[in-house]
C-alpha positions as MATLAB code, in Angstrom:
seq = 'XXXXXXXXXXXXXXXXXXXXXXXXXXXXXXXXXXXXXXXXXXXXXXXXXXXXXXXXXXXXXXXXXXXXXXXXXXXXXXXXXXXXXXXXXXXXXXXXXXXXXXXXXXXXXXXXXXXXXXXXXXXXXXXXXXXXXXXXXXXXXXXXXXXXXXXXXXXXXXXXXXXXXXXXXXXXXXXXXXXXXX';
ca = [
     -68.247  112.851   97.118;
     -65.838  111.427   99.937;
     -66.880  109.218  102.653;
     -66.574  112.131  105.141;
     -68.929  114.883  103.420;
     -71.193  111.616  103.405;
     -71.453  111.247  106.691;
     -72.070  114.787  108.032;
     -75.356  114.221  105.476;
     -76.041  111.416  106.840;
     -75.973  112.817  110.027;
     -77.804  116.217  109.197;
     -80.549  114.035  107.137;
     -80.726  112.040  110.395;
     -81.370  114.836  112.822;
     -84.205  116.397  110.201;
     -85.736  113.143  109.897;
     -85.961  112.712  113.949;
     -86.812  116.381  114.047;
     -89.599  115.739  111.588;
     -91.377  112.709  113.450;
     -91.081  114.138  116.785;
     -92.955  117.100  115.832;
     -95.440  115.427  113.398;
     -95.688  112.523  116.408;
     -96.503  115.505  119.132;
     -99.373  116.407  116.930;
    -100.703  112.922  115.795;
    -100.036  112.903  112.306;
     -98.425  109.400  111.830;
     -98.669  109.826  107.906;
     -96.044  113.265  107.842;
     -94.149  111.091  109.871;
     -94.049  108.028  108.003;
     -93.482  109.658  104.884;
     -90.410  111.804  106.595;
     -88.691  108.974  106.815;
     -89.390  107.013  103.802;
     -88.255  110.417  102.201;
     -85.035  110.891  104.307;
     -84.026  107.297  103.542;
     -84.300  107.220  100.101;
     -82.498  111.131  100.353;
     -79.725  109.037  102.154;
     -79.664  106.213   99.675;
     -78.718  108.339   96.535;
     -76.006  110.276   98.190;
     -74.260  106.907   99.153;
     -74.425  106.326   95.717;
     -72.544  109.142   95.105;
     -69.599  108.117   97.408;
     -66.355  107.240   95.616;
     -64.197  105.825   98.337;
     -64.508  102.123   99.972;
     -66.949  102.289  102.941;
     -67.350   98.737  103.497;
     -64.725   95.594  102.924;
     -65.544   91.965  102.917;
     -64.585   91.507  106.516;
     -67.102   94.102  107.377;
     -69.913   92.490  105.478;
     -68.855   88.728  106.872;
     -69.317   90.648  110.748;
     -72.521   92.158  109.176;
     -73.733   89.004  108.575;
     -72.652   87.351  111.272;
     -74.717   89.916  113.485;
     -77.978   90.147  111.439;
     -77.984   86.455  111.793;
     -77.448   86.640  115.591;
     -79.955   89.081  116.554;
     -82.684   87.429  113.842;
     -82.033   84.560  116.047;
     -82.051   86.376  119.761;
     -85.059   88.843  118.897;
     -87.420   85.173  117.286;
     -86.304   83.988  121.125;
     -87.092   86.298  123.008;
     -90.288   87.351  121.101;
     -91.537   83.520  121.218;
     -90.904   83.743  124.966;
     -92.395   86.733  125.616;
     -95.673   85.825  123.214;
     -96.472   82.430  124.817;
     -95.946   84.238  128.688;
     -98.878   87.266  127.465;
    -100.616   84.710  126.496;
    -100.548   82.795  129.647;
    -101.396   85.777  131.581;
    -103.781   86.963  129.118;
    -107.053   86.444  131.502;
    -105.643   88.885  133.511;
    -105.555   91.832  131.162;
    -106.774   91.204  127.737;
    -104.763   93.724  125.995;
    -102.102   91.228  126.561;
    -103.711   88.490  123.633;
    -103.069   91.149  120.584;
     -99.516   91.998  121.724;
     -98.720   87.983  122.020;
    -100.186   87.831  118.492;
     -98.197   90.355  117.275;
     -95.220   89.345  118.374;
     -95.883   86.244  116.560;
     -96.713   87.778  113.566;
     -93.572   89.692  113.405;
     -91.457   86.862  114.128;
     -92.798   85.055  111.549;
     -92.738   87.905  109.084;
     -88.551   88.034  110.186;
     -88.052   84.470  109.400;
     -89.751   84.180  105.986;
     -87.785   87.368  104.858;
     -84.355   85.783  106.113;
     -85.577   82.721  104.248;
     -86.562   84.266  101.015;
     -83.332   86.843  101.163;
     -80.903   83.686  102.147;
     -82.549   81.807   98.885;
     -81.939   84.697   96.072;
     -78.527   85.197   97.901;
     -77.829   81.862   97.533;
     -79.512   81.430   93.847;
     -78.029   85.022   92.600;
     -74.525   86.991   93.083;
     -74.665   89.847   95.211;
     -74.193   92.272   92.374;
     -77.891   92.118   90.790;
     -78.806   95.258   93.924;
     -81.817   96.482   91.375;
     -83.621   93.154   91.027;
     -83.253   92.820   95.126;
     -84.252   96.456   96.031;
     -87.563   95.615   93.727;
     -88.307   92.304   95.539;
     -87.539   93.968   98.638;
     -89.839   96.727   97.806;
     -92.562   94.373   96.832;
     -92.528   92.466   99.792;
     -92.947   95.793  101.623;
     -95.449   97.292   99.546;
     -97.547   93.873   99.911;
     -97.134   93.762  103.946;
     -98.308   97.187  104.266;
    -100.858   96.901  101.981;
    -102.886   93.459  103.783;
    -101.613   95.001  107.166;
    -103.734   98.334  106.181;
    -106.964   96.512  104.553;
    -107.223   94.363  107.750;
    -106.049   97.614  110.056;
    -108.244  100.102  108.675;
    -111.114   97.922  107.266;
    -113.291   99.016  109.873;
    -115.386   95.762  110.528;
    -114.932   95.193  114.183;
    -114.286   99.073  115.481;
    -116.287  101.994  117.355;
    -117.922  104.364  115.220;
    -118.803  108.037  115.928;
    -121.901  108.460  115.199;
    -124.235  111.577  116.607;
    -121.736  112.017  119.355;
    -121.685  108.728  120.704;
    -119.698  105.704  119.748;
    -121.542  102.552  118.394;
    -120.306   99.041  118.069;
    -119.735   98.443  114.301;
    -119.264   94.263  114.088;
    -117.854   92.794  116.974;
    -115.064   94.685  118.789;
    -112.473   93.018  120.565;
    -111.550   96.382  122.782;
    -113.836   99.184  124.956;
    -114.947  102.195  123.186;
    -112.398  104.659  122.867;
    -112.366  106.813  125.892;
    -111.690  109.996  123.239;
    -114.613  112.616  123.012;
    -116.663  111.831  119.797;
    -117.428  114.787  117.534;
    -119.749  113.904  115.204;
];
């Protein structure tokens, strides 16, 4: 396949994938979503494969770099800033707290995978792609994995129960302002 056939793919596996979320997003189904694009990437990843021509050179990968390195380091800024000013103003709407944490959880989640990346770069030669696609796709099965047992554990939530919500553990938000049908 030539670099040009590969990008009107691209491109048509692009606009079914945004196609996809927006109308499993307009009807709250996160998971059709979610799997759309973990689909459409992977779809995208084995016809680049398939490409014969050059698409990248060094000089593109040394800019690459350059920029991933950059906005790593502008996006940690800014998301530091913005965490420590929500929580400074965090008495004055508490919703404020979980976004500051997040943002700090994210940063830190960026920096240890630009550490642990820049070590096996370092350590191995850029050629071994199936070893670092299976510690990248470790790393992501682990994060969603603890991110989903403490999301979806259900310990401090609202419960419907007989068409009312009830406090199960110690919620740190209202009940949900959703009709309960139960």
């Amino acid at each position: 396949m030539n670099l040009k056939t590969f990008t009107t793919i691209k491109l048509v596996a692009v606009i079914i994938i945004a196609a996809a979320c927006s109308l499993t997003v307009s009807i709250n189904n996160y998971l059709i979503a979610l799997i759309a694009v973990i689909l459409g990437s992977l779809f995208v990843l084995l016809m680049r494969n398939r490409v014969k021509e050059i698409m990248a050179d060094e000089r593109d990968y040394e800019i690459g770099g350059k920029a991933a390195r950059y906005a790593m380091q502008i996006y940690s800024w800014i998301a530091v800033v913005a965490m420590f000013l929500l929580l400074w103003q965090k008495n004055l709407n508490p919703s404020y707290e979980p976004i500051a944490y997040t943002l700090a959880y994210s940063t830190c989640l960026l920096l240890i995978t630009y550490s642990l990346m820049f070590k096996y770069f370092s350590k191995y030669s850029l050629d071994k792609k199936k070893t670092l696609y299976s510690v990248i796709a470790v790393i992501i099965f682990l994060v969603i994995l603890i991110g989903g047992v403490r999301l979806f554990s259900g310990e401090d939530d609202w419960i419907c129960s007989q068409g009312q919500w009830v406090k199960h553990g110690n919620p740190s938000f209202p009940a949900p302002s959703t009709e309960c049908h139960k």
